[in-house]
DOVOFI-414501 format. One line per field, with one value per residue (C-alpha): z, y, x; residue number from 1; chain. Coordinates in steps of 0.5 Angstrom, whole numbers, plus 500, padded with zeros to 3 digits. Each point is the difference from the previous one (the first is absolute). Layout:
residues N
Z	(Z, ...) $
Y	(Y, ...) $
X	(X, ...) $
seq	(NUM, ...) $
mol	(A, ...) $
//
This chain:
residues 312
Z	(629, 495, 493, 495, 503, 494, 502, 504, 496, 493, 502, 502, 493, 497, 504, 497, 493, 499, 503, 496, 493, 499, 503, 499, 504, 505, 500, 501, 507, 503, 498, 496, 493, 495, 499, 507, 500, 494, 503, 506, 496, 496, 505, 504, 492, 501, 507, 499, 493, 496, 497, 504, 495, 492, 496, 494, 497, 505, 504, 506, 501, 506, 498, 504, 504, 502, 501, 505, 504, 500, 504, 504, 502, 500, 506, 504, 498, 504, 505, 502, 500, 504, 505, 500, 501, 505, 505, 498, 502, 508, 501, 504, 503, 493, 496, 498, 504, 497, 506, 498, 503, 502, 494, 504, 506, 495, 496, 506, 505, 499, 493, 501, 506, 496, 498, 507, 498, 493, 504, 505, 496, 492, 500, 500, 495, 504, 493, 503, 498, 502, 504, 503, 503, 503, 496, 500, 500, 498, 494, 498, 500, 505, 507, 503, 501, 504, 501, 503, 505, 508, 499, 499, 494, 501, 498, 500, 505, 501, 503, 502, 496, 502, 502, 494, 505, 500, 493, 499, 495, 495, 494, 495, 502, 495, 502, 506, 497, 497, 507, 503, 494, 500, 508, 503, 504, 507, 502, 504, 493, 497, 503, 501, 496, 494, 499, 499, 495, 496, 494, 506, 495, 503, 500, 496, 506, 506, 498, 507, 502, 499, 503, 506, 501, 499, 506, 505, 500, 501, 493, 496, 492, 499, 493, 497, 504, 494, 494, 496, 496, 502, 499, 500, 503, 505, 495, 495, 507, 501, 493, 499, 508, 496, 494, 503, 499, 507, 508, 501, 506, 500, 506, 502, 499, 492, 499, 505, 495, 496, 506, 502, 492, 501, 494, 504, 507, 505, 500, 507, 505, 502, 498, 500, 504, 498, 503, 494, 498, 494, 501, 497, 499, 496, 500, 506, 495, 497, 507, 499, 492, 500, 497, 504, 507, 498, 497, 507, 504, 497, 499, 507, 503, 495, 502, 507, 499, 496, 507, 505, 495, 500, 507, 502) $
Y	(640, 503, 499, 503, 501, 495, 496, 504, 495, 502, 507, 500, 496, 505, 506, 497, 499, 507, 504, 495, 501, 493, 493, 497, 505, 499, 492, 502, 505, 495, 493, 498, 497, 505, 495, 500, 508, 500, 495, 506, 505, 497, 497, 507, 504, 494, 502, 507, 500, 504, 500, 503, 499, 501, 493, 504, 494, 498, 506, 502, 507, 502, 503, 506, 496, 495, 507, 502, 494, 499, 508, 498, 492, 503, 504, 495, 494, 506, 501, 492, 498, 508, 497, 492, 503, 505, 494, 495, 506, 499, 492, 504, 505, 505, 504, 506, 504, 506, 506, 507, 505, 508, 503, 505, 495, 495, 505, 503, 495, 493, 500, 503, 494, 494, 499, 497, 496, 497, 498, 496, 497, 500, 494, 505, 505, 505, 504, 508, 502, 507, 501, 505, 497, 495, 494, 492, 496, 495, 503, 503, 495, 503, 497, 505, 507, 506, 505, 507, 501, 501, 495, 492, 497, 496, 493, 500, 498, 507, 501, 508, 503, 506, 507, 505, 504, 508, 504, 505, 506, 499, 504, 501, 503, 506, 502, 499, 506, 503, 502, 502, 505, 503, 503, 496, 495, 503, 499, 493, 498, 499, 501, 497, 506, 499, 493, 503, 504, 494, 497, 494, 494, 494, 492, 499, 495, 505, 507, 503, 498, 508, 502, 496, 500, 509, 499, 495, 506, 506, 503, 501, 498, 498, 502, 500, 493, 497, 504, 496, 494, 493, 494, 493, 496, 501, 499, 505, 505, 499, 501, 507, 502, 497, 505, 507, 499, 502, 497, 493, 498, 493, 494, 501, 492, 501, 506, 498, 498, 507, 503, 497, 501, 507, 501, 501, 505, 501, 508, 499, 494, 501, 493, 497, 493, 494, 494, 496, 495, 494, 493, 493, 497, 493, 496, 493, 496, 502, 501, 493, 502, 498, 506, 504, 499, 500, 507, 502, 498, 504, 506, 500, 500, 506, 505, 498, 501, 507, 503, 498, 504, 506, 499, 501) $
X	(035, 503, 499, 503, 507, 505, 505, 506, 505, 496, 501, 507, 501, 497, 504, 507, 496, 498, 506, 505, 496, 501, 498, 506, 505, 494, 501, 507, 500, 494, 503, 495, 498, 497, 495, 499, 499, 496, 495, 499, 500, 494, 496, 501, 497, 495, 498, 499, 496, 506, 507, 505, 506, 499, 504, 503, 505, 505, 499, 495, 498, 494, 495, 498, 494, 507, 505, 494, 499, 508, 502, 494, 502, 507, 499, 496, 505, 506, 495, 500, 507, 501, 495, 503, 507, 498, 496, 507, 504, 496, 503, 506, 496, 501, 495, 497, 497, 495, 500, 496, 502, 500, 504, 504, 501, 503, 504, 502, 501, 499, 504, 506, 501, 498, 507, 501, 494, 502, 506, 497, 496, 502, 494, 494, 498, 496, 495, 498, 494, 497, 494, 497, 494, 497, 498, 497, 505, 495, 500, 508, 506, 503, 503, 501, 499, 504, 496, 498, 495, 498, 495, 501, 498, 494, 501, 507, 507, 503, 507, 502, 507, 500, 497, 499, 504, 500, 499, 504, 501, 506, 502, 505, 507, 499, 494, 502, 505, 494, 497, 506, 502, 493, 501, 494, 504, 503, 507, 498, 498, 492, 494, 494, 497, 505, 497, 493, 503, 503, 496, 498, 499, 494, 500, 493, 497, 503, 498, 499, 507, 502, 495, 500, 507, 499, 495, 504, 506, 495, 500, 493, 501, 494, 500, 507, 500, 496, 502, 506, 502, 497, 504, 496, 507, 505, 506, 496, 501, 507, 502, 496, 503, 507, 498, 500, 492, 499, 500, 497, 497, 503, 501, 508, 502, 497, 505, 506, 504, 500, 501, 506, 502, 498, 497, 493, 500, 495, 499, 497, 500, 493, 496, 494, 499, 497, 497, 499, 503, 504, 497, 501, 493, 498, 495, 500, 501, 506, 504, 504, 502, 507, 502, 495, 503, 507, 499, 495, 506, 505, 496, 497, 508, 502, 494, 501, 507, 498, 496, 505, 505, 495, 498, 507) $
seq	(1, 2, 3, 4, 5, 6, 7, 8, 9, 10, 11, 12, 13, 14, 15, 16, 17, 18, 19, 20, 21, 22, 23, 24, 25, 26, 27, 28, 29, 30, 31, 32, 33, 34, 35, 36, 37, 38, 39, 40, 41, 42, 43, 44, 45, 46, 47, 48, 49, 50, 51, 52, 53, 54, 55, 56, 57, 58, 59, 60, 61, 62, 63, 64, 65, 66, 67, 68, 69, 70, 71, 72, 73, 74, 75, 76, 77, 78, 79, 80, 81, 82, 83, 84, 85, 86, 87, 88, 89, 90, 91, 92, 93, 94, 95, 96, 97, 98, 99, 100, 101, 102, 103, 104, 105, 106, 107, 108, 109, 110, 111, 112, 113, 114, 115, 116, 117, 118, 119, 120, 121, 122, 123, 124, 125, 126, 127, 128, 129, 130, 131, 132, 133, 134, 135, 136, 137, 138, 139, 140, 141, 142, 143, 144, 145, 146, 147, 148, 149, 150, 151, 152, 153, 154, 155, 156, 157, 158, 159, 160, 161, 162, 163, 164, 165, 166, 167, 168, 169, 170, 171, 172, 173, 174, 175, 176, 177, 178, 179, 180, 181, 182, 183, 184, 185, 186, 187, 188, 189, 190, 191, 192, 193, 194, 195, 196, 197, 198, 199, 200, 201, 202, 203, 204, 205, 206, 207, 208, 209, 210, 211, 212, 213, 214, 215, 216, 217, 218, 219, 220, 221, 222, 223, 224, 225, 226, 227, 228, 229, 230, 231, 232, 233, 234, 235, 236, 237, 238, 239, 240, 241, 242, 243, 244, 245, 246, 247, 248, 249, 250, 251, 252, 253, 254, 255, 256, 257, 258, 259, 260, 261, 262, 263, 264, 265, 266, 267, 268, 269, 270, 271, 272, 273, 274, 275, 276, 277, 278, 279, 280, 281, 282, 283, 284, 285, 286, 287, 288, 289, 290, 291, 292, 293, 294, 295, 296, 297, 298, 299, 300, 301, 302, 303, 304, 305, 306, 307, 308, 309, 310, 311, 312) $
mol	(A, A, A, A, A, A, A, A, A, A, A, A, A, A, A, A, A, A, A, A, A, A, A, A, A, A, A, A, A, A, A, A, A, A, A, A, A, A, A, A, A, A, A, A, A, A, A, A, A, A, A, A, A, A, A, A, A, A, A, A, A, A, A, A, A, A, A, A, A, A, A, A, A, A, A, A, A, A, A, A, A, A, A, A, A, A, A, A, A, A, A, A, A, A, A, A, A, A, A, A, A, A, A, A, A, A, A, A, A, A, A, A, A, A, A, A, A, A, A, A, A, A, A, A, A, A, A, A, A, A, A, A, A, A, A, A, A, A, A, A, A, A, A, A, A, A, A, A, A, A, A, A, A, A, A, A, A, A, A, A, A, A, A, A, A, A, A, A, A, A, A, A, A, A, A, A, A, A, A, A, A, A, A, A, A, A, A, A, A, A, A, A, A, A, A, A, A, A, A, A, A, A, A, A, A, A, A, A, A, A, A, A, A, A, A, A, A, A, A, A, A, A, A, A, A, A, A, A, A, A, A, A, A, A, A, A, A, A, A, A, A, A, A, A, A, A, A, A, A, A, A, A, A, A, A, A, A, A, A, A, A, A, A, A, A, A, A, A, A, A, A, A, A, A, A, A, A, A, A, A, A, A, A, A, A, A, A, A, A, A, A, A, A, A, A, A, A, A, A, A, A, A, A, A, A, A, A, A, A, A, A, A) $
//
């Protein structure tokens, strides 16, 4: 049983008091008597052993244990009617749903497709968040989660959205010219052995890709491979490839975008196949979450409408 936790109608009373500087313009926003607030306000001072306002003549002023409390209780008070209007927000089938999400799958794919979502169901708030690993749903506030991985989510409901897909090199056009202009590239365009002698730069979590993708198209770069810029995203990759920084190894679907604008190209069309995966995950319990099954139907609907279009 909790103890030491005042009335919420004192603390409300109090809220408005200490934002308004006066008990009568809080009387008046709540509809209520100054009596009625000045007889809160002194039973919530009794209760916690201490003023929260200082009496000078016919004006109040908090006194620096009152301003404390007050930012403190503010933040909780907003908090509350957050959540109340959120749960109210559920009778139609509304609400808001908390997604973690991969970051460059969210900025690259999932976001520039939520339009067609608001549109569909202007009811639902859909907060992102970034998560790169897994973690307790028990323990976050979120209710679902779209991840990366080969394997499944243990205690959790998953959906498959799409296959990673193959990687590929991509650079910036002027580099592009770079490689041109110094002679190494032969008239069919760059090379293999043009690439090694590139600045490589290197996702942080996959540091062996350059040097897979080296040895699947038979060109032994052991070094080199490894040497270069580490980024700790894909998003970070794409703007140092953007930047003229050097040749990114980089999923085709993060990068299908620039492409079709040209502002990034592939020096060479040799690639490095990918069997992993993006998944929607959430916990059993939150299957029937009103906002949560809208918002699987749909995306499941458009991954799987994304695959057919990359299939084609």
């Amino acid at each position: 049983m909790r103890k030491k936790i005042p009335s919420l109608n004192a603390l409300t009373i109090f809220e408005a008091a200490a934002r308004q500087q006066s008990f009568t313009r809080a009387a008046d926003e709540l509809a209520l008597t100054q009596s009625a607030v000045c007889r809160q306000i002194a039973g919530l001072e009794q209760y916690l052993g201490l003023p929260l306002f200082a009496r000078i003549k016919k004006r109040v002023i908090l006194t620096p244990a009152g301003r404390q409390y007050a930012e403190r209780i503010r933040v909780h008070i907003d908090r509350i009617e957050r959540d109340t209007l959120e749960l109210m927000a559920q009778q139609d089938g509304g609400g808001v749903l908390e997604l973690a999400v991969v970051p460059t799958f969210a900025t690259q794919w999932l976001i520039p497709r939520l339009a067609e979502f608001s549109r569909l169901r202007p009811d639902i708030t859909l907060n992102l968040l970034t998560r790169t690993d897994a973690f307790l749903f028990s323990e976050s506030s979120f209710h679902a989660a779209i991840h990366f991985g080969s394997a499944a989510w243990p205690g959790t409901q998953g959906h498959f959205l799409l296959s990673e897909g193959d990687t590929i090199p991509v650079c910036s056009p002027a580099l592009m010219a770079q490689i041109s202009k110094a002679g190494r590239s032969s008239k069919n365009g760059p090379g293999i052995r043009d690439i090694a002698n590139l600045p490589l730069l290197h996702l942080t979590t996959r540091l062996n890709d350059w040097r897979t993708w080296f040895e699947l198209h038979e060109y032994r770069n052991d070094v080199p491979a490894v040497k270069g810029a580490r980024y700790e995203l894909f998003t970070m990759l794409v703007s140092a490839a953007l930047a003229g920084l050097g040749v990114a190894l980089i999923p085709r679907f993060m990068v299908q975008a620039e492409l079709d604008a040209g502002i990034l190209v592939t020096p060479v069309e040799l690639s490095l196949p990918g069997s992993a995966g993006y998944h929607l995950v959430y916990p059993e319990e939150h299957a029937s979450f009103a906002p949560l099954a809208a918002f699987r139907e749909w995306l499941l609907s458009v991954a799987a409408a994304s695959r057919n279009e990359t299939e084609r």
